[in-house]
N, C-alpha and C positions, 0 to 999 in steps of 0.2 A: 788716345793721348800720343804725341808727341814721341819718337825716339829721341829726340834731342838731339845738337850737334855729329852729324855721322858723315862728313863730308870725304866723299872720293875724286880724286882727276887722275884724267887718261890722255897719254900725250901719244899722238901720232908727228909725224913729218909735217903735215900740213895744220895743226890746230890744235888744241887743248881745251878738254869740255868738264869741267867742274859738275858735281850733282850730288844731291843729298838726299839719303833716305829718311823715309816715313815710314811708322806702321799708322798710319790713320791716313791712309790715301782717301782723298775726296770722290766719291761717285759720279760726278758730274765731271770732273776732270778729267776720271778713268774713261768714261761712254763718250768723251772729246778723242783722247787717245785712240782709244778703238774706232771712231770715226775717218779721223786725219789717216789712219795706214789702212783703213777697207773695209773693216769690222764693224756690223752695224749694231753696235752695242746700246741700248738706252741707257742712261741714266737709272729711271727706276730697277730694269732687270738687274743692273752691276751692283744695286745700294741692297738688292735681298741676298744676292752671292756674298756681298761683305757681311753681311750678317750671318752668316755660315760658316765665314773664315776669319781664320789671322791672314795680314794684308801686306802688301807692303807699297809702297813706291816711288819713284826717284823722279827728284823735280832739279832741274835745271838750275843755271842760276838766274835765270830769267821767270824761274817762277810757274815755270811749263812740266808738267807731268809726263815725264819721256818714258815710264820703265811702268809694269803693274807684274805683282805675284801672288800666290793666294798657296796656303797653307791648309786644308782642314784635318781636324785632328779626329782621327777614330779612337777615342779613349786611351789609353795606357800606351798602347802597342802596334799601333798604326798613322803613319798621314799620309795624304795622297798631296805630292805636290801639281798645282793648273796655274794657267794662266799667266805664265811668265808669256811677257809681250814686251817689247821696246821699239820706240815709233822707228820707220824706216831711215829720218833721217840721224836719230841719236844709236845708231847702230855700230856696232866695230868700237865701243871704248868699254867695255867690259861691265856696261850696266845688267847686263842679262847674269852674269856672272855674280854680280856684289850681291841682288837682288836673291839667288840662289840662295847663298851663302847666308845669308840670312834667315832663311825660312830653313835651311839646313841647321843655321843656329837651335831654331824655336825647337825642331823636332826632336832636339835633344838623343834620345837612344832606341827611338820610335824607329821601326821599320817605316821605308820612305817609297811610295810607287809613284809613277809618271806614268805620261803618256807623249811619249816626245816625237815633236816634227824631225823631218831627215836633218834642218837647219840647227834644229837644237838640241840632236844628239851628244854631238863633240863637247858640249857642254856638259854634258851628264858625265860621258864616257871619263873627263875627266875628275870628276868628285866620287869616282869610287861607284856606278850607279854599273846595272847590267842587266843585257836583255836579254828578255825571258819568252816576249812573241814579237808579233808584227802582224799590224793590224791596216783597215781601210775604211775611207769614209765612203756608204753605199747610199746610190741615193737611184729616183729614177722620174724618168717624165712625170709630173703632175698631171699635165692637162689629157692622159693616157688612159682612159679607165680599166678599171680590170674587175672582173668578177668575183665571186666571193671563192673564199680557197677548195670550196666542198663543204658537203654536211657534217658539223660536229656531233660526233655522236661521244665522245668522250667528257666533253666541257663544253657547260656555257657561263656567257660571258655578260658582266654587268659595270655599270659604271662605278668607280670608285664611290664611294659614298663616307661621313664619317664615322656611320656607326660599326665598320669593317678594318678601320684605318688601323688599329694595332693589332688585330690578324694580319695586315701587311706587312707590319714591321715584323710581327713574329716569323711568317713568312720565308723574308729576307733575311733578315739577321744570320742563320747557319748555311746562305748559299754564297752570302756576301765574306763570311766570317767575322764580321765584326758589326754592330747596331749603328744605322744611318738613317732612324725615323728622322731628322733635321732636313736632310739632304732631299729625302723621299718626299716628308711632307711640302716641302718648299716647290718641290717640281709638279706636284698636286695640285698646291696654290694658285700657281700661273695660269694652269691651265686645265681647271676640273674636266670640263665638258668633253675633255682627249684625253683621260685617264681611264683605264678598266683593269679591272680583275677579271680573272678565267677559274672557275669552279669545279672540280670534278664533280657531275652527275649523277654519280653512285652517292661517296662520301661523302660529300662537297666541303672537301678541305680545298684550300686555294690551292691553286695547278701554273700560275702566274700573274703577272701584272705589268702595262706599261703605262708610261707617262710620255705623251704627246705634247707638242705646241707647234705655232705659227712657223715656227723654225727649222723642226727636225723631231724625231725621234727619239725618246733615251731617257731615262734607264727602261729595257724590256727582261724580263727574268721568267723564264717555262720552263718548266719542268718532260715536255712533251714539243715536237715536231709541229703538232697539231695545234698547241694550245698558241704555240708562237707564232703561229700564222694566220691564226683568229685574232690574236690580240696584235698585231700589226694589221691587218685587215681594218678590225674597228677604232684604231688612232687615226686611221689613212680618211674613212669614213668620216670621223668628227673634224676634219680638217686638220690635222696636224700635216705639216709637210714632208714627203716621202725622203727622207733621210737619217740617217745616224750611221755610228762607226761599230762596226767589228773585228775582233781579234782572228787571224788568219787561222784556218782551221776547223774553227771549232762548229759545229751543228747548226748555230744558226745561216750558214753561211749559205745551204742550200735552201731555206726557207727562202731567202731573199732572193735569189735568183730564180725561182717557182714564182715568185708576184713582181719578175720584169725588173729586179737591180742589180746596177750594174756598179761595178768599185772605180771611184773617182782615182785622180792621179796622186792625191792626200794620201802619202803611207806614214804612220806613227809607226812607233815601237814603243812597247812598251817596259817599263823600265824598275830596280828595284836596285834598295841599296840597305843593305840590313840582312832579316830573315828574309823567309818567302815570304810571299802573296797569300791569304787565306782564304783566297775565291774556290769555293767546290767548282769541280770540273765535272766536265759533261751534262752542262744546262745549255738552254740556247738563248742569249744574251748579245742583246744590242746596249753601248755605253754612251754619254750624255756629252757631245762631241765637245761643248766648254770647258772642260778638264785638259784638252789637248794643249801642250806650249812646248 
């Protein structure tokens, strides 16, 4: 539905650009958007993210979808804001900003995380928002093959399947700190065949899990050096494309450069505005690079 009348203008020296927001941004509009500025978004991918999130976006007075945001809510005490985007040429009148402010609205007294480009920090820095890391998007040659990482003798590894899917969630939920079966299962969805779990051998409690596609890497969650680099291994294997982003520092970072990646010129930071973050530390963890804006 409709926000109803929410009109903004922004005047520069040379022009004045009129625009109204939406929470019921159209999918086909949005995967236009991310086209027109470089971003090969489809339609169908943008229409399952909205169904994930609260949305927002700013249309022109011509009727054009200049601005997109996305909201999702981790229950009570969480959201992550993504995908704040504004076409290149409706840039500079403070759509990127109303757009925020909005989704800053919804989140009400939710603690709020990002994952902010160097372009859309100044943005954050000004609504109270503050970094916490600094992250990179790692990717590396495809057409490069590379061997498998060594023998697991710790875990092995199977493809997701359904009858395991809320062992995932359970899984996730206390490394994540909050329950994201929506999120998890959606990125399943896209792309079963580059989905696996890693099982410890002894126990065989799960030991991690990633989700792959045509695209990139992300979300990856191990609990182990080893299990992260089997299960990057067998997303790489079912064809998912050799990338995704990680936070500077932290354990996965030497997985990835051991299977040949190297950190693009993409640096996020990453960002909060409330409490902390309720991510357990010390896992090795690749993030699902469409959250980045």
């Amino acid at each position: 539905m409709s926000a109803g009348p929410n009109v903004h203008a922004a005047c520069l020296a040379w022009r004045r650009v009129d625009f109204t927001l939406t929470d019921a941004p159209d999918a086909a509009a949005v995967a236009q958007l991310g086209r027109e500025s470089g971003a090969p978004w489809n339609a169908a991918e943008v229409a399952r993210r909205l169904a994930l999130a609260r949305a927002w976006g700013a249309i022109d007075a011509h009727g054009r979808t200049v601005g997109f945001a996305t909201l999702i809510e981790y229950g009570d005490d969480l959201a992550w804001l993504g995908s704040v985007f504004v076409h290149p040429d409706a840039r500079g009148h403070d759509i990127a900003g109303a757009l925020t402010d909005a989704a800053l609205d919804a989140a009400g007294n939710r603690t709020v995380g990002l994952d902010a480009s160097n372009a859309g920090k100044p943005l954050y820095d000004k609504r109270g928002f503050r970094a916490v890391a600094t992250g990179h998007e790692w990717t590396r040659d495809p057409t490069t093959p590379r061997p498998p990482p060594g023998p697991s003798a710790e875990c092995a590894l199977y493809p997701v399947s359904s009858c395991e899917i809320m062992e995932l969630f359970d899984y996730d939920r206390p490394r994540w700190g909050v329950g994201r079966a929506p999120l998890l299962a959606d990125c399943i969805g896209r792309a079963p065949l580059q989905s696996f779990v890693a099982v410890d051998r002894q126990t065989r409690a799960f030991a991690g899990f990633v989700m792959g596609a045509s695209d990139g890497i992300g979300p990856l969650c191990a609990d182990s050096a080893e299990a992260a680099a089997w299960l990057l291994h067998a997303a790489e294997r079912a064809g998912a494309y050799p990338s995704g982003g990680a936070l500077d520092g932290e354990p996965i970072i030497d997985v990835l450069r051991a299977a040949g990646y190297q950190p693009s010129k993409w640096q996020i930071t990453r960002m909060v505005r409330g409490g902390d973050l309720p991510m357990r530390e010390g896992l090795w963890r690749m993030v699902d690079t469409f959250a980045f804006g």
